[in-house]
N, C-alpha and C positions, 0 to 999 in steps of 0.2 A: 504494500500500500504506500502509495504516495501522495503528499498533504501542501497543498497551498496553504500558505496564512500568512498575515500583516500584522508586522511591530506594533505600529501604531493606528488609531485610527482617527485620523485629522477631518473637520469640519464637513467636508467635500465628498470623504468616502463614507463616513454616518449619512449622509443625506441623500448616495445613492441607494439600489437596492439591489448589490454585489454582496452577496452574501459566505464570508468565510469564516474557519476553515474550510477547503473543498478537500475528499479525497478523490484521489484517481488509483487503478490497478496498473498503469502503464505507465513509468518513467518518464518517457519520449510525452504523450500527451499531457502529463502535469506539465513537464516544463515550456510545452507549446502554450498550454492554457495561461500560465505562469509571466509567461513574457508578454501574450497580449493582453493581460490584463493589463500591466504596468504601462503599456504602449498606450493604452484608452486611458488609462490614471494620466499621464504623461502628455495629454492632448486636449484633455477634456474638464481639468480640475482648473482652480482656480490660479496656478500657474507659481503660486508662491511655495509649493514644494514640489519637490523632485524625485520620483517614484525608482527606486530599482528590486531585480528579483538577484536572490543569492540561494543559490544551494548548498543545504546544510543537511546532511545524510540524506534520509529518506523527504526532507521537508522543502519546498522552495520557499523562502521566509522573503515578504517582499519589504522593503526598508523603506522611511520619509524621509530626509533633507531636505534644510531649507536650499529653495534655491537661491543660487550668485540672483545679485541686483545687474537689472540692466543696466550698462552703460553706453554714455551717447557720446 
């Protein structure tokens, strides 16, 4: 078995209705699922953090950073 799940969960991602942890039986598709979540977290959130996935044994744990400020 393998397990999506979020460190934290910031403002944006309470307010979707993306519901984790998820399990998966396939390695290959947790971590497919895994990285386009973080891709749509990444696109679609309110832009002030920064979504990435890390694998950690059987788990893809996805992380928040602030994101860098823009500069002009």
């Amino acid at each position: 078995m393998y397990k999506i799940d979020i460190e934290k969960r910031c403002g944006c991602f309470k307010k979707d209705s993306i519901e984790l942890p998820k399990v998966f039986e396939d390695k290959k598709e947790a971590e497919f699922e895994a990285l386009k979540l973080v891709n749509y977290m990444n696109a679609n959130y309110c832009k002030k953090h920064r979504f990435f996935v890390n694998e950690e044994g059987d788990t893809f744990m996805i992380y928040v950073e602030l994101a860098c400020p823009h500069v002009s």
